[in-house]
C-alpha positions as CSV (number, residue, x, y, z in Angstrom):
1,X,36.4,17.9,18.3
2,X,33.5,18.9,15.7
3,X,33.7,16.2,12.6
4,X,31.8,17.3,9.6
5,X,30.5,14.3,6.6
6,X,33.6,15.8,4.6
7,X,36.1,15.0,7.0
8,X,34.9,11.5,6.8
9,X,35.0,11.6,3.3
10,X,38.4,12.9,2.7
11,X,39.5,10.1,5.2
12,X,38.2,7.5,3.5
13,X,39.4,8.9,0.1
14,X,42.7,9.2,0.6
15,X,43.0,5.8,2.1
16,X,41.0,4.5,-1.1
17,X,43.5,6.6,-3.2
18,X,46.7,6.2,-1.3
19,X,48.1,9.8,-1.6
20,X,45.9,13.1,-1.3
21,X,46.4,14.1,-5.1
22,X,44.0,11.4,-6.6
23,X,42.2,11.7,-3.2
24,X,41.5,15.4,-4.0
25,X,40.3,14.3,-7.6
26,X,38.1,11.7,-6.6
27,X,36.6,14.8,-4.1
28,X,36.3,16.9,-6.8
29,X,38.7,19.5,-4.6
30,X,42.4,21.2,-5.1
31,X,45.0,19.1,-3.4
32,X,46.2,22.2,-1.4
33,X,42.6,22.3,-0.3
34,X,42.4,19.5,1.0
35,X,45.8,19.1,2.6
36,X,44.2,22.1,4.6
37,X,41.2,20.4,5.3
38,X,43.3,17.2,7.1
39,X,45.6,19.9,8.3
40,X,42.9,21.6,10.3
41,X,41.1,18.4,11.3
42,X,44.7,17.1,12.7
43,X,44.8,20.0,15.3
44,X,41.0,20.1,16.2
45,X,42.0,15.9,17.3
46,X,45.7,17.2,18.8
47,X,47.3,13.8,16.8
48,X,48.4,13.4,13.4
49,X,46.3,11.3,10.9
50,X,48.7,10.0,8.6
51,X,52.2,8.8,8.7
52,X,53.3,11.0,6.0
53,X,57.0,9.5,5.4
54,X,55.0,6.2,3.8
55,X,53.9,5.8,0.7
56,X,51.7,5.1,-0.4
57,X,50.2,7.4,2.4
58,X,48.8,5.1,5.4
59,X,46.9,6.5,8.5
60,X,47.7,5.9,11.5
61,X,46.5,4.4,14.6
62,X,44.7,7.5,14.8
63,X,43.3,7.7,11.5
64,X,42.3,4.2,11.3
65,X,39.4,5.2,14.3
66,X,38.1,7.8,11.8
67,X,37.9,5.7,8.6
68,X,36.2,2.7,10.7
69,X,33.7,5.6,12.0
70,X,33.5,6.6,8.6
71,X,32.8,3.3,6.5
72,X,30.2,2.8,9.8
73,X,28.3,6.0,8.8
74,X,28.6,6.9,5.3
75,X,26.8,3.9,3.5
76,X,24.0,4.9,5.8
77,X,24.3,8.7,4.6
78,X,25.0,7.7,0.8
79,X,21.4,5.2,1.3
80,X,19.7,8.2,2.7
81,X,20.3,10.7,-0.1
82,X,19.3,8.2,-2.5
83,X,16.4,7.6,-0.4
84,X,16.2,11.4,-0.6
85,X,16.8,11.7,-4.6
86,X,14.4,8.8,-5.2
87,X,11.7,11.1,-3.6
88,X,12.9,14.4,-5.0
89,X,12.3,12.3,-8.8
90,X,9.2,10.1,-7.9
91,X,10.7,7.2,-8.1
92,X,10.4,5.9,-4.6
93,X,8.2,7.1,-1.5
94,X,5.8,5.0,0.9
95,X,2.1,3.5,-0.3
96,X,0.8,2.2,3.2
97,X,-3.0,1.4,2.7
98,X,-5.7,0.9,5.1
99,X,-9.0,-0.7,4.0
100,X,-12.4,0.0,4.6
101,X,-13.9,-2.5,2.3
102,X,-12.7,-5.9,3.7
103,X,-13.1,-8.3,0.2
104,X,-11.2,-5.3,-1.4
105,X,-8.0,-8.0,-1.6
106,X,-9.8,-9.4,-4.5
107,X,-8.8,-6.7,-6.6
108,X,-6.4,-5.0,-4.7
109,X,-3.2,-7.8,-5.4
110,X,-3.8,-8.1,-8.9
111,X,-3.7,-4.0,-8.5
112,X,-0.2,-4.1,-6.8
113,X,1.1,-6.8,-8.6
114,X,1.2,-4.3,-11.6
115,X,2.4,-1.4,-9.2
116,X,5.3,-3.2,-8.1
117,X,6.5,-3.6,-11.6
118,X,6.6,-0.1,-12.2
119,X,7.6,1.5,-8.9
120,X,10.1,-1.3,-7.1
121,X,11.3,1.3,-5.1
122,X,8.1,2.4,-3.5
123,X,7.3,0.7,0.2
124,X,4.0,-0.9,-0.1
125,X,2.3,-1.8,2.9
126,X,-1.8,-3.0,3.6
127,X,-2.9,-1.9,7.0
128,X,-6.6,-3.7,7.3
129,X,-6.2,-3.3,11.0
130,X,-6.6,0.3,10.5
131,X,-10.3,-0.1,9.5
132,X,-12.2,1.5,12.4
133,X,-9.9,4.9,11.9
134,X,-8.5,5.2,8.9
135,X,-9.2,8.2,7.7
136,X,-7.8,9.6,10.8
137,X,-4.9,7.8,10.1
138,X,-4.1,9.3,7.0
139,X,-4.3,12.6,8.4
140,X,-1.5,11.7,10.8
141,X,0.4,10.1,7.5
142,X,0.4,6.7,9.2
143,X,-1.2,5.4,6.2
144,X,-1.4,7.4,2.8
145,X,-4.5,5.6,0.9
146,X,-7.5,4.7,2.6
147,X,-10.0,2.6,0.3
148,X,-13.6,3.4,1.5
149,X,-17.1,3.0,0.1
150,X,-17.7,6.5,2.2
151,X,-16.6,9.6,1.3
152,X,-17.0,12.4,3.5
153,X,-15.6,15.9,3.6
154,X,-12.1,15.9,4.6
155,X,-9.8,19.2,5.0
156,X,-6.8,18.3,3.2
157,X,-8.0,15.0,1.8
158,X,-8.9,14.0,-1.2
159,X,-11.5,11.2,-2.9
160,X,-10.6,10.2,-6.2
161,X,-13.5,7.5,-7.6
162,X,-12.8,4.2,-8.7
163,X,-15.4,2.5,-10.1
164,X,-18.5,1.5,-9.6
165,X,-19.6,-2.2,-8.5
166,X,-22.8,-4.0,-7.6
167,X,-23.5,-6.3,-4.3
168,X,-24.8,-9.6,-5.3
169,X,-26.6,-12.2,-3.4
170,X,-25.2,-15.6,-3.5
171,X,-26.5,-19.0,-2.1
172,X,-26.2,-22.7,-3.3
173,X,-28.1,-23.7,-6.3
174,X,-31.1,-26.0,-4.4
175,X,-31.7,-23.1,-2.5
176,X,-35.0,-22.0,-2.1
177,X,-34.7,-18.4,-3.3
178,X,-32.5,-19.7,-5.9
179,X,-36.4,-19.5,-7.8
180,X,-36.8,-15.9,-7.8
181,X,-35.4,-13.0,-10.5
182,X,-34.4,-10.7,-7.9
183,X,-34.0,-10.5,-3.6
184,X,-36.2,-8.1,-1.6
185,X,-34.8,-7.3,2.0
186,X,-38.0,-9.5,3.5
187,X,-36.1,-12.6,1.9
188,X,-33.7,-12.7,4.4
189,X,-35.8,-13.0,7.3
190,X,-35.3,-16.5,7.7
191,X,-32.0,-16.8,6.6
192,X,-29.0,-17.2,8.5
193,X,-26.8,-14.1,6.4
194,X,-23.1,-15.2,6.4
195,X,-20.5,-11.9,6.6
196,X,-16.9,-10.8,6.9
197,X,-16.2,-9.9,10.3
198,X,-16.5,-6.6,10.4
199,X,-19.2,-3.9,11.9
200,X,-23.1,-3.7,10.0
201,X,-22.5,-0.2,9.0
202,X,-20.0,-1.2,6.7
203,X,-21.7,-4.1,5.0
204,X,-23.4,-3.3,1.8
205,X,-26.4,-5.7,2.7
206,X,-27.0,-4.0,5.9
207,X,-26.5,-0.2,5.0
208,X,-28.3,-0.2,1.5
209,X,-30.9,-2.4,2.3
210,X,-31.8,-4.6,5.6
211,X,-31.3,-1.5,7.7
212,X,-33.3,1.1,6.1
213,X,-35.8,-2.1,5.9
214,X,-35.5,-2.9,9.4
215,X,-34.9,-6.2,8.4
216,X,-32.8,-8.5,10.7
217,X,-31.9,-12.2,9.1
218,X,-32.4,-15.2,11.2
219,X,-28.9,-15.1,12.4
220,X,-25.6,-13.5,11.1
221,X,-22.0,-15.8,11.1
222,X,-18.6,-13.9,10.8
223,X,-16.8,-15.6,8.2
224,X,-13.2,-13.8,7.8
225,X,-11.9,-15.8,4.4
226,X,-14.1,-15.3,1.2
227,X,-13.2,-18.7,0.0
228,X,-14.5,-20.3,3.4
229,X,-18.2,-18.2,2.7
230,X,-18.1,-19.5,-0.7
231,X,-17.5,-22.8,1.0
232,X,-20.4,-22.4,3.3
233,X,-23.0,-20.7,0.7
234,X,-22.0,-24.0,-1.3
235,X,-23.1,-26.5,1.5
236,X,-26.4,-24.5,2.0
237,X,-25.0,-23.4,5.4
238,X,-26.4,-19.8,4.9
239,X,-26.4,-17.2,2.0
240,X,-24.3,-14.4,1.6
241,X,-24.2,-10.3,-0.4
242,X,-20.8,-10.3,-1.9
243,X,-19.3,-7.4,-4.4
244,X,-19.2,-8.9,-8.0
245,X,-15.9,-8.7,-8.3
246,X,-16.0,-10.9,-5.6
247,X,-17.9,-13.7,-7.7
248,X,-16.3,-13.4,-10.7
249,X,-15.2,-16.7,-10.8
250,X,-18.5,-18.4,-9.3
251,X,-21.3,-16.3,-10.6
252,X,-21.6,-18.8,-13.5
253,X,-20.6,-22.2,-11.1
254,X,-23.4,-24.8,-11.1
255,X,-22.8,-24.7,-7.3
256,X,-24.3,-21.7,-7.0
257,X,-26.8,-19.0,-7.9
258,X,-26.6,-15.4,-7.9
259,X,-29.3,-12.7,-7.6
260,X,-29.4,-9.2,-7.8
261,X,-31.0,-7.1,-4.7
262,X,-34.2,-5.5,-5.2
263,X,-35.6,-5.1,-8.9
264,X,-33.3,-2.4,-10.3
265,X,-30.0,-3.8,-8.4
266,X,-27.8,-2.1,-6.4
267,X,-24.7,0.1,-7.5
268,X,-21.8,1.2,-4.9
269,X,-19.2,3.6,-5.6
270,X,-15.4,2.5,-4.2
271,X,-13.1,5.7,-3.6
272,X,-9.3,5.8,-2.5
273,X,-8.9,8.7,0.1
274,X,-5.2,10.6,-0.7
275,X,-3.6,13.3,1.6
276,X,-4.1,16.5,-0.9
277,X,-0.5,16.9,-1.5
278,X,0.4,13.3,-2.4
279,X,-2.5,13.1,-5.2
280,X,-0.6,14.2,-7.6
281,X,2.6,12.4,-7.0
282,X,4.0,9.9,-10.2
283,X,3.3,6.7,-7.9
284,X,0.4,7.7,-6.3
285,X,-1.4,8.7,-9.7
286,X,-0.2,5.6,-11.1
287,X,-1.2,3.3,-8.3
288,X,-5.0,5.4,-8.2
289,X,-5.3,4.8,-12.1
290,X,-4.7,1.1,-11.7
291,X,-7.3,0.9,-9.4
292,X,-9.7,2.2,-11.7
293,X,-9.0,0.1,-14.7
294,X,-7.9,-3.4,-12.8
295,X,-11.3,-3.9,-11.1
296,X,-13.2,-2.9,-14.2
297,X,-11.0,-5.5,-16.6
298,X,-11.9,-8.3,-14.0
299,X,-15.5,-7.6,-14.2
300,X,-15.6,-7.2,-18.2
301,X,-14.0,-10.7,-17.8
302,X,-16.6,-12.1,-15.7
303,X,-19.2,-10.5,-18.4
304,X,-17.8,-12.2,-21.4
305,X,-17.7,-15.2,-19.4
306,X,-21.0,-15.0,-19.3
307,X,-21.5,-14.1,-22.9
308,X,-19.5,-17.0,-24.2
């Protein structure tokens, strides 16, 4: 027995309907067409369908299988094409990110927060465990944006810049260094240099300056929440190289200091890594625009905090 969608359809439909001419309207078909349809469907099963003496029309025994089979499956079909028409317009699609950068969640909410307003349909997802092979990962379309402070050449990838921000160095007010304009690498000899968890090479403070220095602080502690370093820095349990957007709120807090590193500061470029083909798409250029201008609005604020 070979049961096609339609056949389900029709089923449903004319129990809906109660007789097969309104049936055949609400299918958009000739009555005679469909009457042909059941007809041929009736000997492909070898029983009848309906009990065609009743009206209004009522399957039988027989019919009643199909129409449980069919309000079993059809939802999930009529979900999928509108899953299917949602891509087809841009209104829906997957946004699973990984991220490279791991105090990137200080922008990246308020970033998504904004998304969601615009694109409810679109399944957002944040994949930091994907750090150590992201960019792999996108090419296998297990994750579609990768946020990285290292582009590299990519077949079939693209690196669309965000903006531009610089790593400050942060420690408690009494501090020692808290008395000099500006932090040289040799300054954190004897400092124990408080991190996120995550490997050197991807730490601003150690791949723009204590490397290429061969510096190595006193000792390094893996801190995973940016409000517990904070808390630390505060206590004068260590110091710390956070992105500014990072300190917005603190940068001016008598709790603290900030400092920038080396006379002429440091400036880092973040990037979001697309598939080539999805660049383009309404919710991915939406989502990639927001995080250009997001950041950047938090960091004016921090400015004119400043100002004021």
């Amino acid at each position: 027995m070979y049961i096609e969608f339609r056949h389900l359809r029709s089923i449903r439909a004319i129990h809906q309907a109660g007789g097969l001419a309104r049936a055949a309207e609400m299918l958009h078909l000739t009555q005679s067409a469909l009457s042909h349809q059941i007809k041929g469907l009736e000997e492909q099963a070898g029983v009848e369908l309906f009990v065609r003496r009743s009206r209004p029309l009522k399957l039988s025994a027989a019919g009643m299988k199909l129409l449980r089979l069919a309000e079993r499956i059809l939802p999930e079909v009529e979900a999928l094409e509108e899953e299917f028409r949602g891509l087809i317009s841009g209104k829906s699609g997957r946004l699973h990110i990984a991220i490279e950068c791991h105090a990137c969640f200080e922008w990246l909410f308020p970033v998504l927060e904004e998304f969601r307003r615009k694109w409810p349909e679109v399944d957002v997802d944040i994949r930091p465990g994907l750090a150590f092979g992201a960019l792999p990962a996108l090419m296998r379309e297990e994750v579609d944006l990768v946020i990285s402070s290292d582009p590299e050449p990519l077949e079939g990838a693209d690196f669309t810049p965000l903006f531009d921000y610089e790593p400050l160095f942060v420690a408690a007010a009494q501090h020692p260094l808290a008395e000099k304009p500006h932090i040289e690498a040799e300054d954190f000899r004897d400092e124990m240099l408080i991190t996120y968890p995550v490997e050197r090479s991807r730490l601003d403070v150690f791949s723009q300056l204590l490397t290429p220095a061969k510096v190595e602080p006193r000792g390094v502690r893996q801190v995973e929440l940016t409000a517990v370093i904070l808390l630390l820095v505060a206590s004068n349990r260590g110091v710390s190289v956070l992105p500014d957007w990072v300190l917005r709120e603190v940068r001016y807090h008598s709790d603290y200091v900030t400092r920038r590193l080396t006379a002429k500061g440091l400036t880092r470029r973040l990037y979001a890594a697309t598939r080539s083909e999805d660049t383009a798409k309404p919710f991915m250029a939406h989502v990639l625009g927001l995080a250009r201008t997001v950041p950047v609005r938090l960091q004016r604020g921090l400015e004119a905090r400043g100002a004021s």
